[in-house]
C-alpha positions, 0 to 999 in steps of 0.5 A, a space after each residue: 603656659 597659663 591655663 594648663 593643667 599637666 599630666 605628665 606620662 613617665 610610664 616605664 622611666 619615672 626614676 630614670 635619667 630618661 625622665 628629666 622632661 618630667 623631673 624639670 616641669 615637676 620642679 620648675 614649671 609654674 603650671 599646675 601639674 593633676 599628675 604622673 603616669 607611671 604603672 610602676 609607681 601607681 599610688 605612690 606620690 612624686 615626693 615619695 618615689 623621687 624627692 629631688 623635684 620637691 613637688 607632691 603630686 600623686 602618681 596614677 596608672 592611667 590617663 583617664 585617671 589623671 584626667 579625671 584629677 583635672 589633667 587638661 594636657 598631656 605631656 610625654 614626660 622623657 628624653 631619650 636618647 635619638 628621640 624614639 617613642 617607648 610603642 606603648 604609649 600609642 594607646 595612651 596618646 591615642 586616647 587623650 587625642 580621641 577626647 580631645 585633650 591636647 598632647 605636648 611632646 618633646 621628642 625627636 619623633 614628631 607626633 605630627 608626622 604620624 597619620 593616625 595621631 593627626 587623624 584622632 586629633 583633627 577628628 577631636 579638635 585636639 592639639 598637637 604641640 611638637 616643641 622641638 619643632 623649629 621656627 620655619 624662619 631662622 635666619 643666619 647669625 648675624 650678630 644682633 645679638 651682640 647689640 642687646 642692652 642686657 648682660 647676657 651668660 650662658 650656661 655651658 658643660 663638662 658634659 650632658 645631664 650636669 645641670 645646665 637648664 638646672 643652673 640657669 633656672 636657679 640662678 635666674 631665680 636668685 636672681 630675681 630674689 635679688 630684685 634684679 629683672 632676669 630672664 631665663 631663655 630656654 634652648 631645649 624642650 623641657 625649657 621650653 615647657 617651662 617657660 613657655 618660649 624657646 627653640 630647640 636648638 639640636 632641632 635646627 638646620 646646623 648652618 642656622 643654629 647660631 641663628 637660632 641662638 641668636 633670635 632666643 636671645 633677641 626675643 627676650 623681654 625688653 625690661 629684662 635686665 640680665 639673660 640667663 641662657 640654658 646651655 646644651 651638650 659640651 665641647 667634649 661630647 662629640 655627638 653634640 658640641 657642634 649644638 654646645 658651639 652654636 650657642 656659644 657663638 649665637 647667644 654672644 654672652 658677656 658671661 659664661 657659667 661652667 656646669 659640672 657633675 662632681 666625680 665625672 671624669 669622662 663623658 657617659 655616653 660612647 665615645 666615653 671621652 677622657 674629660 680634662 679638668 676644669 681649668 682646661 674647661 674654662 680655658 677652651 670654653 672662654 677661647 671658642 667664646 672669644 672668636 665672637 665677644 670675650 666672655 670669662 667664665 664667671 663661676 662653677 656650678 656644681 653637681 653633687 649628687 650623691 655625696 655626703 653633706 661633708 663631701 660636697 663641702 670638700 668638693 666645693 672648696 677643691 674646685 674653688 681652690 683649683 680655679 681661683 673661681 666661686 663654686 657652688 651646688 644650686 641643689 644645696 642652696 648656692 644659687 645666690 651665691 653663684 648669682 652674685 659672681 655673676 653679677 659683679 662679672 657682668 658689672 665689670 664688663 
């Protein structure tokens, strides 16, 4: 991702859960970011509007102002849901298309499937980055991965938007402030801006997913020492367990890490699926893992968004207590210790 300067286009969402392609290249990319693009918050900084993504950039109303910041690329910052475009944007994509400027999106709607995108950009010399768009040559599984050298962990979830990318990012970092080569693998679009590798798993043909997964795990880097996979959906979200299953099979991980937002008691979306709790979770994620190598479940990354210092605290130690596993917030700073318990799993195998 060298090279690039992001201005990132949030118009309408930028405090929304819709928003966290920006929030995670905000507080995870190491590319330069010149700015967001967000009427709403016109004037504002990102620290100011929100806080959580710890990085400070100035929020601006239009393109040509963040191109005038040093934006080189835009980025179309949300992930809604089914992948649809907010139709105002057109303008604005147009625009950076027109002069030249290259586009990166992560949704589903490819904007390089639409003639008159494809037209401004090739009349500009323009790219058009689709990152959701897979490989053309995904093969079967066929258990390769199974053979790497590297220990190998997943992160998997109650439900979506729980911190899986977040834990896997963190713990790849604790990781490395370990003085242990790690290497994160992304599996979904905003991983794969941050990282500037991956495939889109839920954009894969289903009889190749597990390929997918398994060719993400074979790219890693040959001195990478331990493979920390960003996990997607859950087993307990209908809409996407079929992508949770594919990963658990195709990345064949020695370790799994359970991810879990504090207080969630059902998945938010319809069906609203009743969720068991956690020592069923492990269970059933540490079975389905089995049909293809034994992996436990080494901790429990939680989220505590919204609770009080103390009641984090309590929450930690509660589901400590309940599954006899480390658990920890990588948000406040438990990242090391979640690595650690990675580690000696890994060390056991």
């Amino acid at each position: 991702m060298s090279g690039r300067v992001w201005g990132i286009l949030t118009d309408g969402f930028l405090t929304e859960r819709n928003a966290k392609t920006a929030h995670g290249v905000l507080r995870y990319s190491q590319a330069e970011v010149a700015a967001v693009i967000d009427a709403n918050h016109a004037g504002r900084s990102t620290l100011e509007v929100i806080p959580e993504v710890v990085r400070d950039v100035p929020v601006v109303k239009t393109w040509d102002e963040a191109r005038d910041l040093g934006a080189t690329s835009l980025l179309l910052g949300v992930a809604t849901p089914g992948g649809w475009m907010p139709e105002h944007w057109r303008a604005w994509i147009l625009d950076a298309l027109r002069q030249g400027y290259e586009v990166v999106n992560g949704l589903h709607s490819f904007l390089s499937d639409d003639p008159e995108f494809v037209s401004a950009a090739n009349g500009s010399g323009a790219r058009l980055w689709d990152v959701r768009r897979p490989p053309d040559d995904i093969p079967l599984f066929s258990g390769k991965s199974l053979e790497v050298s590297q220990g190998v962990a997943l992160t998997v979830g109650s439900d979506c938007a729980v911190g899986k990318k977040s834990t896997a990012l963190e713990m790849t970092a604790a990781a490395r402030a370990a003085g242990v080569n790690a290497e994160f693998l992304a599996t979904g679009q905003t991983g794969i801006m941050i990282a500037g590798k991956g495939i889109a798993i839920d954009r894969v043909i289903s009889d190749f997913a597990a390929g997918a997964a398994e060719q993400v795990v074979l790219s890693a880097e040959p001195d990478s020492e331990v493979l920390i996979v960003e996990g997607q959906g859950s087993l307990w979200h209908p809409a996407y367990a079929g992508v949770t299953l594919s990963l658990l099979h195709g990345s064949a991980p020695h370790a799994l890490i359970l991810c879990h937002q504090v207080g969630r008691s059902a998945i938010e979306e319809p069906p609203y699926t009743e969720l068991p709790d956690l020592s069923e979770m492990i269970e059933v994620y540490e079975r389905m893992a089995s049909t293809v190598r034994a992996a436990r479940v080494a901790c429990v990354s939680l989220n505590c968004q919204g609770l009080a210092a103390g009641e984090a605290r309590d929450s930690v130690k509660a589901v400590e207590e309940a599954t006899g596993l480390p658990a920890g917030d990588v948000f406040a700073g438990d990242a090391p210790k979640l690595w650690n318990a990675l580690a000696a799993n890994l060390s056991a195998q």
